[in-house]
C-alpha positions in Angstrom: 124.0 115.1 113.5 127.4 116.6 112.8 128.5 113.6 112.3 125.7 112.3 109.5 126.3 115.5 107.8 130.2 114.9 107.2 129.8 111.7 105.8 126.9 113.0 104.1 129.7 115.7 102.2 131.6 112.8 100.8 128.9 111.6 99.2 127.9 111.3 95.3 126.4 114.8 94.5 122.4 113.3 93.8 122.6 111.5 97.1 123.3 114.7 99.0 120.2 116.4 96.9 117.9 113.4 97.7 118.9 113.7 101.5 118.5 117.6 100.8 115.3 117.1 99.5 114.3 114.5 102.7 115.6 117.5 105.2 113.1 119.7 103.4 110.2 117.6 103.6 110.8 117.5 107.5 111.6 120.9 108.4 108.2 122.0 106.3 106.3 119.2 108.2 107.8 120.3 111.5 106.8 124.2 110.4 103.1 123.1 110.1 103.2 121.4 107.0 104.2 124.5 104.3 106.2 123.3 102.0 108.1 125.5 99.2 109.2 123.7 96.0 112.8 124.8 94.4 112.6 126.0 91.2 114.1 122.9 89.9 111.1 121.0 91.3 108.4 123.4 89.9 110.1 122.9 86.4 109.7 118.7 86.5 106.0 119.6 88.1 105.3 121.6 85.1 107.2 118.9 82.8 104.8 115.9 84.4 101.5 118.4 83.9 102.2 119.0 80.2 103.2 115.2 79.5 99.9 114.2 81.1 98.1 117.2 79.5 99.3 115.3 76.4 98.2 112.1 77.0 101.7 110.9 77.4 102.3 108.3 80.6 104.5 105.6 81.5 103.2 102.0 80.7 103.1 99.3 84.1 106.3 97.7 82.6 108.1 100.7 82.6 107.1 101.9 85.9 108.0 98.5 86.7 111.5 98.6 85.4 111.6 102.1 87.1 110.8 100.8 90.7 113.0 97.8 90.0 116.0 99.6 89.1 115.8 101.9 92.6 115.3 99.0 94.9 118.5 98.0 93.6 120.3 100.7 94.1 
């Protein structure tokens, strides 16, 4: 584990947020399933409810390109 986590440090700062993220997900499964968003994540929860409140949504393509693009990477 120590190890995984120094490598982790020299990573590119949204890699160590997604694996941050990933850790969180865990440890709130592993606590019986109680899971706390961060502020940050409330705000782009609020940001996704108001687009969709406005009828505004990604076409297939998009998502397409979307998906695409992170199997890439």
């Amino acid at each position: 584990m120590k190890e995984a986590l120094e490598k982790a440090e020299a990573w590119p700062e949204e890699a160590q947020q997604e694996l941050a993220a990933i850790v969180r997900e865990i440890d709130a499964e592993l606590r019986g399933g109680i899971y706390h968003a961060t502020p940050e994540e409330l705000a782009g929860i609020d940001r996704g409810l108001k687009a969709a409140m406005e009828g505004r949504f990604a076409t297939e393509a998009q998502v397409e390109a979307v998906l695409s693009e992170k199997r890439l990477a």
